[in-house]
N, C-alpha and C positions, 0 to 999 in steps of 0.2 A: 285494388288487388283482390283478386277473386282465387281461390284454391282452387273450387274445381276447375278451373282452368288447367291444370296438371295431369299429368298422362302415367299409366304404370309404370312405364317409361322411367319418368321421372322421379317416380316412387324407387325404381333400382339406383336411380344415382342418388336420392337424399339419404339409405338405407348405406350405401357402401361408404359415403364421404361419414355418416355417423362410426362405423366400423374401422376407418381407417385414423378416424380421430382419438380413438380408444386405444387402436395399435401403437401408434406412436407412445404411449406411456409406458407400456410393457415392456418385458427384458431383452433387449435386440442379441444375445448371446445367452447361450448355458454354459457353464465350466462345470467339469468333471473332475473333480477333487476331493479329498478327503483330509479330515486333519483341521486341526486350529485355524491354517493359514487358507481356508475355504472361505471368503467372506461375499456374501452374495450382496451386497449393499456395493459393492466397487461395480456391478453388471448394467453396462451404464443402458439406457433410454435412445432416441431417436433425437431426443431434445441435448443431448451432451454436445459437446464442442468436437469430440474425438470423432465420433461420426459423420461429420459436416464431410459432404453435403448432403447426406442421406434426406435429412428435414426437410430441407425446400424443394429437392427432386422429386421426391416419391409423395411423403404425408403433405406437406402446403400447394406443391402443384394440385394434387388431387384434390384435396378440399377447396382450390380457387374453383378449378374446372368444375366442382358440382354448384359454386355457387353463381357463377356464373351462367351454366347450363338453367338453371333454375328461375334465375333473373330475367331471362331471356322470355319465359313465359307471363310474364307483369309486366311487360315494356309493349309499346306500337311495335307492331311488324314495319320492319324496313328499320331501325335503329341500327346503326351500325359505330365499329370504333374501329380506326383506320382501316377502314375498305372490310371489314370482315363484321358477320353479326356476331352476339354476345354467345349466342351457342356456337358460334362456329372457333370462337375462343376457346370455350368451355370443350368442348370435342377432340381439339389439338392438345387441349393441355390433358385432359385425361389418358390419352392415349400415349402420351410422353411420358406421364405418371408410371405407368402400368410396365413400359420398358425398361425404367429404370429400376422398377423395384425387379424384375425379371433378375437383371446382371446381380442386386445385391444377393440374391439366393445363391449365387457362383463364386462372388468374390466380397472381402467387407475389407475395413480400413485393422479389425483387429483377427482378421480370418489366420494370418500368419503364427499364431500364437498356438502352444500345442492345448489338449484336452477344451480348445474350445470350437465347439458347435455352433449354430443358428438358434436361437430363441424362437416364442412364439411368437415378434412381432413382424418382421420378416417376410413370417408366412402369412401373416393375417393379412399385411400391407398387400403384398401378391395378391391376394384372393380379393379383396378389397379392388384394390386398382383396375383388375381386369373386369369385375363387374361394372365397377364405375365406368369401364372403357367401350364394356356392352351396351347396357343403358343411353350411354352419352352417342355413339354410332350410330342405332340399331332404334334408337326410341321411337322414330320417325318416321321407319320402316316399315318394319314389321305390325300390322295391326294389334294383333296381341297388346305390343305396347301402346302405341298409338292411342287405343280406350282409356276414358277421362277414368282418375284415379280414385276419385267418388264415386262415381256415375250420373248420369242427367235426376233431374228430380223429377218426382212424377208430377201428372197433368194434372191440373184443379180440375175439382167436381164439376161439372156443364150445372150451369142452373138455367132456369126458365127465362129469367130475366136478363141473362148475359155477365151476370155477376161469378166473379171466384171466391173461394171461401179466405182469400188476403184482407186484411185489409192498409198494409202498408203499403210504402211505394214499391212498383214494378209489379205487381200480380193484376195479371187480368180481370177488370171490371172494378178495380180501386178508383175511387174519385182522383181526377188527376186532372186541375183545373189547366184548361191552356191545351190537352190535346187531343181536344173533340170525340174522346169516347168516355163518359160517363156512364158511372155504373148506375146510377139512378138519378131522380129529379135531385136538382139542387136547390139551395134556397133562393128563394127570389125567382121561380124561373114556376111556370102552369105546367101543370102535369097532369092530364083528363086521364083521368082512369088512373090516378098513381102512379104513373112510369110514361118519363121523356125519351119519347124515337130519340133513336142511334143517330151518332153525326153531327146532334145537334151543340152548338155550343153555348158557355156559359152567357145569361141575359139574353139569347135568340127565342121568343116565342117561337109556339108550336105552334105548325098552322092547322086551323082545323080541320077535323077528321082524319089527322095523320095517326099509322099505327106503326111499332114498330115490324119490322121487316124479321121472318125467320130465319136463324145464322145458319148457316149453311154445313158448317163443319166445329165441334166439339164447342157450341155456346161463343162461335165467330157471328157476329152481326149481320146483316148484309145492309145494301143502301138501296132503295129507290132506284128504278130507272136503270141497276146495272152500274150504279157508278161506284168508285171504292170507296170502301170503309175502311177508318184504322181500325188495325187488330193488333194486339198481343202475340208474341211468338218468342221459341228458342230456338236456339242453335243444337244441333250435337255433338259439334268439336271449335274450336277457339275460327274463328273465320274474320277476314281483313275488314275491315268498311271503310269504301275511298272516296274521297274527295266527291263532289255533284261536277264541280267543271270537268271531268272525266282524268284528273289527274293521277300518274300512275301512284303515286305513294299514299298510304294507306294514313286515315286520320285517327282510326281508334281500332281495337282490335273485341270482337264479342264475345265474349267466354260464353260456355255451357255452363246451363245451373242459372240466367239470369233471364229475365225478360225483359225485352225490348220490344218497342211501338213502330208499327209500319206505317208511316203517312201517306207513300206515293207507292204506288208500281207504275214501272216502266222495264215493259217487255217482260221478261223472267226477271227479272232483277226486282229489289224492291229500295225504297229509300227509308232509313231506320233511324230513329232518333236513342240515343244511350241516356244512363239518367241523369249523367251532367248538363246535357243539352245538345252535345254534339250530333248531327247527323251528316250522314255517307250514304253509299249505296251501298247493299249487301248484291254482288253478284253472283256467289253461288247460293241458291236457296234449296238446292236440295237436302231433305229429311229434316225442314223446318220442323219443329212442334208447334202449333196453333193453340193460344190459351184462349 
């Protein structure tokens, strides 16, 4: 689960399902009275029995539909629940939300009664819902929303040696035994001049007189002869990675904000390993970042 995977977007529907969770507590009526017999403790909630079905129509549709819309972004692309994806749940049920709270500003179960009004929960629910209904429609849209809800992180420092200033896992030039780009010599391994050429893996002697090769773009390596080097890269918006047999369903999905390891190119595409282990092919690779 990665946050910055989440979009403004999605910042308007976690923002309104927060707001619509608060409305529901509030006085769903005002009375206009005066007198002993004025008792504001009887003005009942969205949570009373008398209002049903106010609850599940308006406040818990809308807080499924954000959580769901939400959920949708920490799942594999292509998960689906009876033929429909989890946002495409989350989108239906917001927008159902938002119509029903509509009707209750027209009509209520105690509207019949005299000196009584609409409260402020009512209105907040409205207001709530239709954002929520924004957000949930529109996130996927509109650029605006579309941009990651953090933003990308910035690029590691280029250093001379191919190194980034991380040193845990996923930051470019971290020792990361097993994926043939070491950030420096390892142990057990010759290193003339203090520093193991690029490519090389763990136990492979260096042959001699090899140097490393100048990286070509922000502290990227290059190989010998033109051949590929793994490199470090991000993404700038969540993007599928599928399957190597060419299958169309998607094995993991890449958030922004994280790096991942290129092993292969083929064609524009390249094949990317996540830090579980999984690898896919990323086919769109445009506005990688290169660590």
């Amino acid at each position: 689960m990665n946050i910055r995977s989440l979009t403004r977007g999605d910042g308007v529907v976690i923002g309104a399902a927060v707001l619509l969770f608060i409305a529901s507590f509030l006085d769903f009526y005002s009375v206009d009275c005066e007198g002993e017999f004025c008792n504001s403790d009887d003005i009942p909630s969205a949570w009373e029995s008398e209002l049903f079905p106010v609850l599940p129509s308006v406040f818990l549709a809308g807080i499924i539909a954000a959580a769901l819309v939400v959920a949708s972004r920490f799942l594999p692309a292509g998960r689906k629940l009876v033929g429909l994806s989890l946002d495409q749940w989350g989108t239906a049920l917001a927008v159902f939300s938002a119509w029903s709270a509509l009707w209750v500003l027209f009509d209520g179960p105690l509207r019949s009664a005299e000196q009584v009004s609409l409260g402020l929960a009512p209105i907040l629910a409205f207001l709530a819902t239709l954002a929520l209904a924004a957000g949930a429609v529109l996130g996927q849209t509109l650029p605006a929303l579309k941009a990651p809800l953090l933003g990308a992180p910035k690029p590691p420092a280029p250093s001379p040696y191919g190194a980034g200033p991380g040193q845990g896992y996923g930051y470019p030039g971290a020792q990361q035994p097993g994926y043939g780009y070491p950030g420096g010599p390892q142990q057990g391994q010759p290193a003339p001049g203090g520093q193991q050429p690029y490519g090389a893996q763990p136990g492979q002697p260096q042959a001699a007189g090899a140097t490393a090769a100048p990286g070509p773009q922000g502290g990227q390596p290059g190989a010998p002869g033109g051949e590929f080097a793994p490199f470090w890269f991000a993404v700038p918006v969540a993007r599928p990675l599928f399957a190597e047999d060419g299958s169309p369903n998607p094995v993991a999905e890449l958030a922004p904000g994280t790096w991942y390891l290129a092993v292969e190119q083929r064609g524009q595409a390249l094949v990317a390993q996540t830090q579980d282990g999984r690898r896919g092919v990323l086919q769109d690779t445009s506005g990688i970042q290169r660590g």
